[in-house]
The first five atom37 places (N, CA, C, CB, O) and aatype in JSON, in Angstrom:
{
  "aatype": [20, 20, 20, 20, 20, 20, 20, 20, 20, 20, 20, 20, 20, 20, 20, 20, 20, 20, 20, 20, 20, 20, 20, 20, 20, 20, 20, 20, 20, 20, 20, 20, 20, 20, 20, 20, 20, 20, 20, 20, 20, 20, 20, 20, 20, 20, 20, 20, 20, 20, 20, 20, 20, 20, 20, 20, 20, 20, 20, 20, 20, 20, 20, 20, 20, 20, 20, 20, 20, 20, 20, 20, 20, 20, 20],
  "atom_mask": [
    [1, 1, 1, 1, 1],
    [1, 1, 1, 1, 1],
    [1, 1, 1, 1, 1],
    [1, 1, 1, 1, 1],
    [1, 1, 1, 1, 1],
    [1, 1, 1, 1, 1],
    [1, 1, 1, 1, 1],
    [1, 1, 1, 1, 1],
    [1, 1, 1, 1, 1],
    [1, 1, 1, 1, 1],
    [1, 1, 1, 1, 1],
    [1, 1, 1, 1, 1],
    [1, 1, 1, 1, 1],
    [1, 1, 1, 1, 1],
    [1, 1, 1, 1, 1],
    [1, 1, 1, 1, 1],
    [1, 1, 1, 1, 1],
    [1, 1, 1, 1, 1],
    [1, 1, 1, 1, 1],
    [1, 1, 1, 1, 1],
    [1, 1, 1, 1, 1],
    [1, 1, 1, 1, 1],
    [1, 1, 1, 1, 1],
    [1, 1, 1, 1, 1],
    [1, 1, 1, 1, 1],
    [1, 1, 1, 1, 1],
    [1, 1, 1, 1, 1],
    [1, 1, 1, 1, 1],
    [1, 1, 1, 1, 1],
    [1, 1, 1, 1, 1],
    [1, 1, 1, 1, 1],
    [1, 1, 1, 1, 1],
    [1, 1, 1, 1, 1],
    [1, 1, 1, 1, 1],
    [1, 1, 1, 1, 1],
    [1, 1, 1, 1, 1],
    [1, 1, 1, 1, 1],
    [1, 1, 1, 1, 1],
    [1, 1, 1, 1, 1],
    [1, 1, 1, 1, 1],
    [1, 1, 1, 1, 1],
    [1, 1, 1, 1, 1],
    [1, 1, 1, 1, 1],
    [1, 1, 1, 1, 1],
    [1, 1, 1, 1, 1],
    [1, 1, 1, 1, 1],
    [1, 1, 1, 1, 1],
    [1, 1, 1, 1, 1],
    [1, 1, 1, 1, 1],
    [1, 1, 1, 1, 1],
    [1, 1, 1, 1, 1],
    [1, 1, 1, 1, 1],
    [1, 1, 1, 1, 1],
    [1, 1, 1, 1, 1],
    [1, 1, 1, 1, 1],
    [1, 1, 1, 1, 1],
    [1, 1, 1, 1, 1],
    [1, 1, 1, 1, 1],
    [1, 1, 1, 1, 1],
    [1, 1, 1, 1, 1],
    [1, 1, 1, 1, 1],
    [1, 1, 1, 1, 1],
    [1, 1, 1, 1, 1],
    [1, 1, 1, 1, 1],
    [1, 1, 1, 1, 1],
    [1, 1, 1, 1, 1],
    [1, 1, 1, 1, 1],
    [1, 1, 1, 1, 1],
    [1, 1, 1, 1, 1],
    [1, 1, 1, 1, 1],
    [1, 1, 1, 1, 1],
    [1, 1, 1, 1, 1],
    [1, 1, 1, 1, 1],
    [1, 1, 1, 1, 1],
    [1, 1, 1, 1, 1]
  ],
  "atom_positions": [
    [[-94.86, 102.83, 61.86], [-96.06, 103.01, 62.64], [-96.92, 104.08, 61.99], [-95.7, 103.4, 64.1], [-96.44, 105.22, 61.92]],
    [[-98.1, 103.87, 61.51], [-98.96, 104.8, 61.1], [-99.62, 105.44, 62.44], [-99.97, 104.14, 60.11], [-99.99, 104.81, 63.43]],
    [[-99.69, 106.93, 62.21], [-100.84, 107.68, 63.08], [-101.98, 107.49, 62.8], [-100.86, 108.98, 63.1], [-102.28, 107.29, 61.62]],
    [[-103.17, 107.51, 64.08], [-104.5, 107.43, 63.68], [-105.1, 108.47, 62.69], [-105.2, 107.46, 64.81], [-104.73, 109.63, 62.81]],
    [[-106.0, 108.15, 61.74], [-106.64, 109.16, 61.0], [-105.44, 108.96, 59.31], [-106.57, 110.99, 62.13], [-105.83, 109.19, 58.16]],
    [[-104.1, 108.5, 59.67], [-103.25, 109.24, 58.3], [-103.62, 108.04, 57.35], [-101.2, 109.54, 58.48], [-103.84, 106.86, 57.62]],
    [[-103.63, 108.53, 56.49], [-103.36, 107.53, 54.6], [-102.76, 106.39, 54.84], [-102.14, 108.29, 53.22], [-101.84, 106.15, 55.62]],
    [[-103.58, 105.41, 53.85], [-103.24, 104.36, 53.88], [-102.11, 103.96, 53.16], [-104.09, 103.82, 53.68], [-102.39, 103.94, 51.96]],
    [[-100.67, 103.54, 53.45], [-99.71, 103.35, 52.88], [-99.81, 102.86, 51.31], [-99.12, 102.6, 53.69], [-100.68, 101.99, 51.23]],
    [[-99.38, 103.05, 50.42], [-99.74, 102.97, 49.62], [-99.45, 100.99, 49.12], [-99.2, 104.24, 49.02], [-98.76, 100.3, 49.88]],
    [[-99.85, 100.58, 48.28], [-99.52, 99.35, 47.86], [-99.4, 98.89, 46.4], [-100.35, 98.64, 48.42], [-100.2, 99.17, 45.51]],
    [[-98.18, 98.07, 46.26], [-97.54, 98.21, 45.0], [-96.97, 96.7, 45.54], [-96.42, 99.72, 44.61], [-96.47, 96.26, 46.57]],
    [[-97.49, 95.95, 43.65], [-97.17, 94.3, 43.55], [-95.85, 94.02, 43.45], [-97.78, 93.56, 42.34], [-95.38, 92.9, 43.26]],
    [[-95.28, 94.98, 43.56], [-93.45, 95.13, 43.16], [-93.0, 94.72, 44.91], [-92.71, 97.4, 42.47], [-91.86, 94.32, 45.17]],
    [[-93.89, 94.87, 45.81], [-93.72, 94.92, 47.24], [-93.89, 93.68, 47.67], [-94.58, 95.82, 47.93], [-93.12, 92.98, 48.32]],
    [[-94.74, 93.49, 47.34], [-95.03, 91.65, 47.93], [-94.02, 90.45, 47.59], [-96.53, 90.96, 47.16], [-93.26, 90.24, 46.64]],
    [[-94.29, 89.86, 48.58], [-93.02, 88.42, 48.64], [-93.71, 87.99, 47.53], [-92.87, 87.03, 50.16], [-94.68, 88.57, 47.05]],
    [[-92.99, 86.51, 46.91], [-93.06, 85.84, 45.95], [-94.18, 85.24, 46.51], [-91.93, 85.14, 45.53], [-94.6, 85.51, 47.63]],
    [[-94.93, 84.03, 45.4], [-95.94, 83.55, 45.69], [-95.3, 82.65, 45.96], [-96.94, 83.51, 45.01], [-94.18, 82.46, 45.48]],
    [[-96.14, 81.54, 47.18], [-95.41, 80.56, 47.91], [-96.17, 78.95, 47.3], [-95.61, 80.93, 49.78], [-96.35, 77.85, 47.81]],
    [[-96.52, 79.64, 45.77], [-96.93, 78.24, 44.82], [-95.61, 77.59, 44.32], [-97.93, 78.65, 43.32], [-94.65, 78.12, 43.75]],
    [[-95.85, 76.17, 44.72], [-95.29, 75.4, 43.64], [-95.75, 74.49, 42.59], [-94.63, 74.81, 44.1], [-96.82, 74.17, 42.08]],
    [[-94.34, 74.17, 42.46], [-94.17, 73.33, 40.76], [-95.33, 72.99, 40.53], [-93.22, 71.88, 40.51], [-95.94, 73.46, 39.57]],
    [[-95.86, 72.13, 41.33], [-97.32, 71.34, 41.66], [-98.83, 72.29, 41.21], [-97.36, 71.06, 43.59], [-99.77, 71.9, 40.51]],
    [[-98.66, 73.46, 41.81], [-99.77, 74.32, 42.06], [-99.92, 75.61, 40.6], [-99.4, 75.07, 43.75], [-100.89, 76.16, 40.09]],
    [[-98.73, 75.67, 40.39], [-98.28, 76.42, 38.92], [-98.62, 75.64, 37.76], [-96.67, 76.67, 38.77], [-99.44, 76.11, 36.97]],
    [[-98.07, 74.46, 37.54], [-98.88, 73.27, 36.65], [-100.5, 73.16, 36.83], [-98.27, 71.74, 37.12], [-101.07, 73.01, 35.75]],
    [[-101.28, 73.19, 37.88], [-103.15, 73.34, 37.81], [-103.33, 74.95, 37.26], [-104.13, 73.16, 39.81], [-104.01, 75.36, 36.32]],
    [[-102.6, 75.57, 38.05], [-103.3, 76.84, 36.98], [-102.63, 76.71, 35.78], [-103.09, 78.53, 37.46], [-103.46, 77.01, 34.92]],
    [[-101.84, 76.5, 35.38], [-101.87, 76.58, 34.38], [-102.96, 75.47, 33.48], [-100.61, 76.6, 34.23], [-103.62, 76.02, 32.59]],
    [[-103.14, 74.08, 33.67], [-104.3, 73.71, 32.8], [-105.22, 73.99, 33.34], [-104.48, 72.53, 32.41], [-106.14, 73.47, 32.7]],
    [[-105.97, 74.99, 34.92], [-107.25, 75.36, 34.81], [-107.19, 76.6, 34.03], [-107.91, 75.48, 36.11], [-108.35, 77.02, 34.05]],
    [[-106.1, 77.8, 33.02], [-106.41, 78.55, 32.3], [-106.52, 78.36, 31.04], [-105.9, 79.25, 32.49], [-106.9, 79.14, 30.16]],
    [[-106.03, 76.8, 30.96], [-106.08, 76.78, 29.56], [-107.42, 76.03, 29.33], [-104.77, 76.08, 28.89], [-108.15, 76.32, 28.38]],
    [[-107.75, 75.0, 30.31], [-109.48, 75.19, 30.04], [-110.27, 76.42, 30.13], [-110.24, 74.41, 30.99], [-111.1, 76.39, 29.21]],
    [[-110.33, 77.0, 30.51], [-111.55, 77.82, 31.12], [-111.41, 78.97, 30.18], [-111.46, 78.29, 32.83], [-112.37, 79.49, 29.61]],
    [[-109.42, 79.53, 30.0], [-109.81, 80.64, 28.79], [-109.2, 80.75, 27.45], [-109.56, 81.94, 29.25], [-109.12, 81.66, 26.64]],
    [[-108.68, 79.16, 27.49], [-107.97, 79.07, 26.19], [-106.64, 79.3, 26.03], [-108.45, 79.84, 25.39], [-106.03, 79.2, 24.96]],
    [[-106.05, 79.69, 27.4], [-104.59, 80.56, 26.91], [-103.42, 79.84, 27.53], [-104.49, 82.32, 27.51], [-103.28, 79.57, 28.73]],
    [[-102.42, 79.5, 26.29], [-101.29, 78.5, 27.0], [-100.1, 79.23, 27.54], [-100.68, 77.41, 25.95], [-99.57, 80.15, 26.93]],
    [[-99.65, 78.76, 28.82], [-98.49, 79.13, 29.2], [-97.2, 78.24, 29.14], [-98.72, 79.5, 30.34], [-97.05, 77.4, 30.03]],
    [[-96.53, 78.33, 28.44], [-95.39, 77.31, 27.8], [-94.1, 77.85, 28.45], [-95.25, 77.35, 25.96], [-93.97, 79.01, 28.85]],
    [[-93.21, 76.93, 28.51], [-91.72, 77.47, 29.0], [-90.99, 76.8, 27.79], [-91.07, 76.87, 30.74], [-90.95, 75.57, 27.75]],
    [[-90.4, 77.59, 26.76], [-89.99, 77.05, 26.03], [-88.71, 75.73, 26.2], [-89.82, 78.04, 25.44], [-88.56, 74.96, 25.26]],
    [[-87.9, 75.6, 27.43], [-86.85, 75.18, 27.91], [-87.36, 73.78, 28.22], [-86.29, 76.03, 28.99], [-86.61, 72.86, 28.57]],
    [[-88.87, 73.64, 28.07], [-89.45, 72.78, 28.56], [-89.93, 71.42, 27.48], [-90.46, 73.52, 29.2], [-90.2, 70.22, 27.55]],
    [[-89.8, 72.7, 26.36], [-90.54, 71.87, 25.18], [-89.25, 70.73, 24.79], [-91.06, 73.06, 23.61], [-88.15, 71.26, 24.91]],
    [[-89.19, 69.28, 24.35], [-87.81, 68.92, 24.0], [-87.77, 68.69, 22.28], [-87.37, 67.47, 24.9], [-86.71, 68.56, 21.67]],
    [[-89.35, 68.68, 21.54], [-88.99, 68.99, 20.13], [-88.58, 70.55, 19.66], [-90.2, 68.57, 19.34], [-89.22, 71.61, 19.71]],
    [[-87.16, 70.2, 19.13], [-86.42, 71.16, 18.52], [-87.14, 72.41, 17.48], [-85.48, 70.33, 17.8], [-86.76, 73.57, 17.58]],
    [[-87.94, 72.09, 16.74], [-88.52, 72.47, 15.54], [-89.77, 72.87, 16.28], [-88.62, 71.36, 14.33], [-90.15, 73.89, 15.71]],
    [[-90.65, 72.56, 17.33], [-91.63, 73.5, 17.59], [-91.08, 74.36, 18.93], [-93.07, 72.71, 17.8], [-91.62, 75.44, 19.17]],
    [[-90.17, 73.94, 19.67], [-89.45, 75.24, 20.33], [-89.3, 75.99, 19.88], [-88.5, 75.32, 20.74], [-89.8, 77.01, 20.36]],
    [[-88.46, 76.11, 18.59], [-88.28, 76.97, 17.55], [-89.29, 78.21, 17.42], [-88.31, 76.16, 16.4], [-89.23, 79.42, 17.63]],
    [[-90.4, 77.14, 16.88], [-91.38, 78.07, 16.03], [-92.18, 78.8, 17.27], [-92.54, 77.1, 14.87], [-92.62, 79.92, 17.01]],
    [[-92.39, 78.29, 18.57], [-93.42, 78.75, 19.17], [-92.21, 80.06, 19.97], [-94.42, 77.39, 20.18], [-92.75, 80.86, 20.73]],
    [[-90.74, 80.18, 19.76], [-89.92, 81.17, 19.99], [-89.99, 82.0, 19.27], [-88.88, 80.95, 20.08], [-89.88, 83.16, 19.68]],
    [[-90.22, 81.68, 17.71], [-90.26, 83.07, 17.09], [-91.5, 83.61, 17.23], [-89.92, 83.11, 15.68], [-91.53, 84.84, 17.25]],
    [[-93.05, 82.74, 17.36], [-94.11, 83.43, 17.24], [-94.09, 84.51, 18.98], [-95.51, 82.17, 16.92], [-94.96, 85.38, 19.08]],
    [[-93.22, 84.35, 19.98], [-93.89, 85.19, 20.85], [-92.71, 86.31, 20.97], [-94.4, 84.41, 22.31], [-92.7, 87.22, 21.8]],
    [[-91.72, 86.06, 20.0], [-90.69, 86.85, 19.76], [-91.65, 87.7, 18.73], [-89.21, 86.09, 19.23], [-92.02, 88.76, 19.24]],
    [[-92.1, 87.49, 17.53], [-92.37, 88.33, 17.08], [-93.71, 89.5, 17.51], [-92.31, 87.76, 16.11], [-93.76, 90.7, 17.27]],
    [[-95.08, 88.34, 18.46], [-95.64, 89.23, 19.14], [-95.32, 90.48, 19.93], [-96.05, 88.68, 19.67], [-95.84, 91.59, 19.99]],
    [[-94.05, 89.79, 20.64], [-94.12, 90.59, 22.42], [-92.55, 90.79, 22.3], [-94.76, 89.31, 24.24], [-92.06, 91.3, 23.31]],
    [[-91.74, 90.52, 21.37], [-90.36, 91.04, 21.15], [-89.46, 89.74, 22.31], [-90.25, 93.08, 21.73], [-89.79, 88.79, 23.01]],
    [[-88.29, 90.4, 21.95], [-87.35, 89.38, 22.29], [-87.44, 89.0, 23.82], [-85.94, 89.87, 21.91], [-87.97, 89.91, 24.47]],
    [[-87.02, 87.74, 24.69], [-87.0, 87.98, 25.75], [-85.94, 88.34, 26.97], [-87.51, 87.28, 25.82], [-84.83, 88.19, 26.46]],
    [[-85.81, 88.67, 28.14], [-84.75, 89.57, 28.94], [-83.67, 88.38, 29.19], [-85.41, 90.36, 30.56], [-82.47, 88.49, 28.94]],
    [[-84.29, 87.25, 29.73], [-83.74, 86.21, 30.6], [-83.48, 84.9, 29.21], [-85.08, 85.76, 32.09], [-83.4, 85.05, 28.0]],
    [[-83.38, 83.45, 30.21], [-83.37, 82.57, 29.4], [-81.77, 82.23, 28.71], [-84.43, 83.01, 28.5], [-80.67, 82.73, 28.95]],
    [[-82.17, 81.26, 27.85], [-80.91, 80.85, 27.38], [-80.58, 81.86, 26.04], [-80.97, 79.17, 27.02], [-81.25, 81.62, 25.04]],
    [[-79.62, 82.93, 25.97], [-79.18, 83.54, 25.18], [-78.92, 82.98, 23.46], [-78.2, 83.88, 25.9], [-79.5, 83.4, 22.46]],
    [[-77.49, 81.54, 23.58], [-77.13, 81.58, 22.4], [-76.02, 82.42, 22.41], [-78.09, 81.92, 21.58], [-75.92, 83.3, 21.55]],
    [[-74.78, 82.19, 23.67], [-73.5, 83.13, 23.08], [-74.3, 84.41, 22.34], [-72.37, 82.14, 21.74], [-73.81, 84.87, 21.31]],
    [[-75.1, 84.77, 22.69], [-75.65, 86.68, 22.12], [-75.48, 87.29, 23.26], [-77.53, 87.12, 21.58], [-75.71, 88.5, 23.35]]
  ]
}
């Protein structure tokens, strides 16, 4: 319960529930960003040629470094 007059609790995106988009709604934004600003969002797990999974793994490995999650590779 806030008192009248006190600070507004503060707010942090770490706080909020998940977004209640799906599969459906995640797929349009994603091709309305890749029209509008050019920028692809890929799941590599998704791709099923071997050889550009690959490559498009090392290019965001080597941008943005390795990733946390995902399929390891026994590593």
């Amino acid at each position: 319960m806030r008192l009248p007059g006190a600070p507004a609790l503060p707010r942090c995106p770490l706080g909020r529930e998940p977004s209640p988009a799906n599969p459906a709604d995640l797929e349009a934004m994603r091709r309305r960003v890749w029209r509008e600003q050019g920028v692809v969002a890929l799941c590599p797990d998704n791709i099923t040629d071997p050889w550009l999974r690959q490559a498009l793994t090392n290019e965001a490995t080597r941008r943005w470094g390795p990733r946390n999650g995902g399929m390891t590779h026994g590593r």
